[in-house]
C-alpha positions in Angstrom: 26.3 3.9 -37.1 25.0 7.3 -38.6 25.5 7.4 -42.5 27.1 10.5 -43.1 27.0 11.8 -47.2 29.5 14.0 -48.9 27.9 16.2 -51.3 30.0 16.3 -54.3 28.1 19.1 -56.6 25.2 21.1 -57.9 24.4 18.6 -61.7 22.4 20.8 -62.8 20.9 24.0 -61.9 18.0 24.2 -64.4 17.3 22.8 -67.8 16.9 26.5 -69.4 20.6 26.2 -69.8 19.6 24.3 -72.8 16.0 24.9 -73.4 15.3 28.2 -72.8 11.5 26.8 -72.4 12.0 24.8 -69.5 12.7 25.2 -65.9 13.0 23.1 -62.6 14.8 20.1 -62.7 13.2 18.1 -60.1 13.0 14.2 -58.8 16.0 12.9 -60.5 16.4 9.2 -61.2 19.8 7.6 -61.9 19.9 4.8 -64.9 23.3 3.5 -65.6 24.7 3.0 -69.1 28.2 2.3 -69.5 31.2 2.8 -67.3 30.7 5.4 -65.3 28.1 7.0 -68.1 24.7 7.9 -66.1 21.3 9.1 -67.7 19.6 11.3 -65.3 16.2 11.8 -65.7 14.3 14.3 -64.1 10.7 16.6 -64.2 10.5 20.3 -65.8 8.0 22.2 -66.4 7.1 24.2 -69.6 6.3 26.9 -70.7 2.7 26.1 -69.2 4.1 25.2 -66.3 2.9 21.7 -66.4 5.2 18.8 -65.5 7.1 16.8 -68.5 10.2 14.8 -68.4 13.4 15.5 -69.8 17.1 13.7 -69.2 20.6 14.4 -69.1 23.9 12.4 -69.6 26.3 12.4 -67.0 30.1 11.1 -66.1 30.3 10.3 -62.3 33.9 11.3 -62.3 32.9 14.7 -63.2 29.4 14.8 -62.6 28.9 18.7 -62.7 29.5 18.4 -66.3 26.3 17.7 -69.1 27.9 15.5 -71.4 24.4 15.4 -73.5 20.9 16.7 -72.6 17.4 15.2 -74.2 16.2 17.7 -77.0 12.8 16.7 -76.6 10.7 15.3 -73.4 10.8 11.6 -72.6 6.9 11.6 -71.7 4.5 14.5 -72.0 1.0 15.9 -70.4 -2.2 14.2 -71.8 -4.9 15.2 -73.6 -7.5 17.4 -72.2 -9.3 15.6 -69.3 -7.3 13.1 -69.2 -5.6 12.3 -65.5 -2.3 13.8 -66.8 -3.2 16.7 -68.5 -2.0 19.4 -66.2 1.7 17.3 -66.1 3.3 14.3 -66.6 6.4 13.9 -63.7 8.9 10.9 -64.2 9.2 9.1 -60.3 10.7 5.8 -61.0 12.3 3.3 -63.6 12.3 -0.3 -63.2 14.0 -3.2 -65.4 11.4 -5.3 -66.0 13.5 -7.7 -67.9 14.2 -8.4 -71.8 15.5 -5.1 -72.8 11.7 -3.9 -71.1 12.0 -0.6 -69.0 9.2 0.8 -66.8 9.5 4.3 -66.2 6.6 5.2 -63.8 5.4 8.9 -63.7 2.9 11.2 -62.0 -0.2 12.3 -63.4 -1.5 15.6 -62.6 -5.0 17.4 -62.7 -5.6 20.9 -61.6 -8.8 21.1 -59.2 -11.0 23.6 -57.5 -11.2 23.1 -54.2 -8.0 21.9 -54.0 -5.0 22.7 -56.0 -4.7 19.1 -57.2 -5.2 15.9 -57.5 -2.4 12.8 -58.6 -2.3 9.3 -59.9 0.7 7.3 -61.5 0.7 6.5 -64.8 3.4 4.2 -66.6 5.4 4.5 -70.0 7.1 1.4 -71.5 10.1 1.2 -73.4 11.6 -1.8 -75.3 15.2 -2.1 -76.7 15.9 1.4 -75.4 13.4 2.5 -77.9 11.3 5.8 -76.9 9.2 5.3 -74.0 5.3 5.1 -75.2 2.5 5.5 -72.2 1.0 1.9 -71.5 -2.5 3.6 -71.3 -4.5 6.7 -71.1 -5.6 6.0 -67.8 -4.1 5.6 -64.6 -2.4 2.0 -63.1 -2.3 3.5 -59.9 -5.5 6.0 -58.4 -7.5 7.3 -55.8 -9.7 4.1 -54.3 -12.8 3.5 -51.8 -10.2 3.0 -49.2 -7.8 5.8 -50.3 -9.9 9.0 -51.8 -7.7 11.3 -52.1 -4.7 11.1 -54.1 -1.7 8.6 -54.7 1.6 10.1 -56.3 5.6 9.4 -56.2 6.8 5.8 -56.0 9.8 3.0 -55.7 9.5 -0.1 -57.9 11.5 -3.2 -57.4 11.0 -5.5 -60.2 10.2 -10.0 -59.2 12.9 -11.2 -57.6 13.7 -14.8 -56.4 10.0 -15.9 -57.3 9.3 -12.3 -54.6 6.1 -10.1 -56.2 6.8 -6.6 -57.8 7.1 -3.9 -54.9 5.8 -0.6 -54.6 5.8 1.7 -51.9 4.4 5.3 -53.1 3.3 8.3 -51.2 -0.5 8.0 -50.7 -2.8 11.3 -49.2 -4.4 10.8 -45.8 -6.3 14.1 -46.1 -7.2 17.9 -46.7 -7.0 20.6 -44.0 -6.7 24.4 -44.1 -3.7 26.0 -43.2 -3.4 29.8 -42.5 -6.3 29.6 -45.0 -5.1 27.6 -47.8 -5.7 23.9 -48.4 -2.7 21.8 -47.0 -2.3 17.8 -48.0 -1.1 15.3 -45.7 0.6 12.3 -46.9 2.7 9.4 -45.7 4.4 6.1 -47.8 1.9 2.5 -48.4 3.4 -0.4 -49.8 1.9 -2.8 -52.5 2.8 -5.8 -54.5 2.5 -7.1 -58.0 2.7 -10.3 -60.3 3.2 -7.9 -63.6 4.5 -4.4 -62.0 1.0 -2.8 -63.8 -1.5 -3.9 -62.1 -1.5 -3.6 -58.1 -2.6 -5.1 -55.0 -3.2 -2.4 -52.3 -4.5 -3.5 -48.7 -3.3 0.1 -47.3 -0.8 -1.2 -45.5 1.7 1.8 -44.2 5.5 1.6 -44.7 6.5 5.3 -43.2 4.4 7.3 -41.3 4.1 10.8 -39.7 7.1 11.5 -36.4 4.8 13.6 -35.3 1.4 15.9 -35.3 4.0 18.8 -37.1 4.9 16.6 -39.7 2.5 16.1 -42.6 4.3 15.4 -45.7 6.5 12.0 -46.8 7.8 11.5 -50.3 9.8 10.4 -52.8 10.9 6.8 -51.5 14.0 5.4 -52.6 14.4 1.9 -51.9 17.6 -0.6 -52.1 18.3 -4.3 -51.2 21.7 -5.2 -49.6 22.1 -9.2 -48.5 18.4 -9.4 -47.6 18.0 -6.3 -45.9 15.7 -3.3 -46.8 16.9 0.4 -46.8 15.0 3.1 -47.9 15.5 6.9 -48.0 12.8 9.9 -48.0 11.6 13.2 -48.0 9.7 14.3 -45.0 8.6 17.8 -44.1 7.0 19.7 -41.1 8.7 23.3 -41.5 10.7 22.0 -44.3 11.9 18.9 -46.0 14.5 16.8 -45.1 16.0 13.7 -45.7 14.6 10.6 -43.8 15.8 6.4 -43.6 14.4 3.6 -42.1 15.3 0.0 -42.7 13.4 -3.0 -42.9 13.7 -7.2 -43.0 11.1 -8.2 -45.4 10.6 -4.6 -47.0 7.3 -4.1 -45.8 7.4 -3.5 -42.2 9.7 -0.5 -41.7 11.9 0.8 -38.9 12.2 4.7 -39.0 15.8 5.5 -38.5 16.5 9.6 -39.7 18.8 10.0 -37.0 21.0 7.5 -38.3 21.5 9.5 -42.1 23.5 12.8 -41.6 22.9 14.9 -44.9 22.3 18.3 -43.9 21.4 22.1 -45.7 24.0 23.9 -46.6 24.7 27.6 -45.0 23.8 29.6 -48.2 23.2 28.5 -51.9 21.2 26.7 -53.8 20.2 23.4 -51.3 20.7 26.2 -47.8 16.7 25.7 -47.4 16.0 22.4 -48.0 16.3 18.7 -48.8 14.1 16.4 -51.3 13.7 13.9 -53.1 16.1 11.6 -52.6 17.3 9.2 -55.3 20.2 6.2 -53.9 21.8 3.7 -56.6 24.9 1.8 -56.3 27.6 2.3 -58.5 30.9 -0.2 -57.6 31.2 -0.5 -54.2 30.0 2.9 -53.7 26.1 4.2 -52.7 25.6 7.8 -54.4 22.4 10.2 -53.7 20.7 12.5 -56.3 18.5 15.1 -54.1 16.9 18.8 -55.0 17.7 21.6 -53.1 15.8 24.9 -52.4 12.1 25.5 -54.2 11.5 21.8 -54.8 13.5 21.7 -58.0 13.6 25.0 -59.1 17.5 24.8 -58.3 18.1 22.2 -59.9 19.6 18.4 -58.3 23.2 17.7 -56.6 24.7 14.2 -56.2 26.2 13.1 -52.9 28.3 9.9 -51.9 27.8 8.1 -48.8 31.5 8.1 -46.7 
């Protein structure tokens, strides 16, 4: 049965309608908090333009109005040299339990000869106080096996005596393209006893269609009565959104046929399609998504019919 979406509305078209320093609003993550009260967090960039994190508040019965918007980041860039310094992108939050929230982020670094390099770092917060980084460093990098880079990622917290799972976009290689260095990446899967520290075998949960496709991202990752679903960016000309499904959630069964959210004519998501965010709220499945320039017009919400 294809899964067709409604979109409902643009959220929000950039964060400079607030703070006139800011712009993009990209990768949003839902977080519920009362009602039909969401906290959307999502990545901006700075005056700099390196990544930070900021968050809005949100009713789903009118979601196209900002009920409250963060006046100061939720995590920042790192010091210089550190493997966040050029940007610190919000990916992921998880429940870990006792009023303990794991918001996973991206780390970036500019390079030289290529434009950059990524890792995934992790902030902690406890009795919804502020998130503080868990480390200076990394819990999630570049490996023997893996030496390129490792960025966006799904966490879903022990369950059921079941090991913490991540499945996060992971770089297969460099090429040039029309002269300029292009990345290739697809979607690995790993497991954890603590959700910090991960065990990677390199296992692949999504991989290229084709030779024209070279980029998958931004999984998003529910359970429904033991069965695995799991939507995603992938891009040849430009990105889309992708689904597979799967029985034990690591062994994956591409499906994009089967989810029917297409560009609009004109406006701001009449290019493309990205990352994908899908939570449940009642009886209802809604999707966050960015539109045109990879977040530079902002995130819409859509509800699956």
């Amino acid at each position: 049965m294809i899964h067709r979406w409604r979109k409902i509305c643009q959220i929000l078209e950039s964060p400079s309608l607030m703070h006139t320093n800011y712009s993009y609003a990209a990768v949003p993550i839902a977080e519920h908090v009362e009602s039909d009260i969401y906290r959307i967090y999502f990545s901006s960039r700075d005056p700099h333009n390196r990544s930070t994190s900021l968050a809005v508040l949100i009713d789903l019965k009118q979601p196209n109005k900002i009920l409250e918007m963060s006046q100061s980041p939720i995590i920042i860039p790192g010091e210089l040299g550190e493997f966040d310094d050029s940007g610190a992108m919000a990916t992921w939050l998880a429940d870990a339990g006792n009023g303990t929230r794991f918001l996973y982020y991206i780390g970036w670094n500019l390079g030289v000869t290529v434009p950059f390099r990524n890792s995934i770092g992790l902030a902690i917060s406890e009795n919804h106080q502020k998130f503080e980084k868990y480390a200076r460093g990394p819990i999630v990098d570049r490996t023997a096996s893996e030496p390129h880079f490792c960025a966006s990622c799904c966490v879903i917290p022990s369950a059921h005596n079941n090991p913490w799972k991540m499945w996060y976009l992971s770089c297969t290689k460099w090429d040039f393209h029309n002269g300029k260095p292009r990345h290739h990446y697809h979607i690995k899967y790993a497991e954890s006893d603590d959700g910090i520290h991960w065990h990677r075998d390199g296992h692949v949960a999504i991989d290229f269609a084709d030779s024209s496709e070279y980029a998958i991202s931004r999984p998003s990752v529910i359970e429904e009565d033991d069965h695995w679903r799991m939507w995603f960016s992938h891009r040849g000309t430009r990105y889309q959104i992708g689904y597979a499904e799967s029985e034990d959630g690591k062994n994956w069964n591409r499906l994009d046929h089967l989810c029917s959210i297409n560009s609009a004519p004109d406006g701001w998501d009449s290019e493309m399609l990205a990352y994908p965010h899908v939570f449940k709220h009642g009886e209802a499945l809604y999707m966050l998504y960015n539109g045109n320039g990879y977040g530079k017009t902002g995130f819409g919400i859509a509800v699956l019919e």
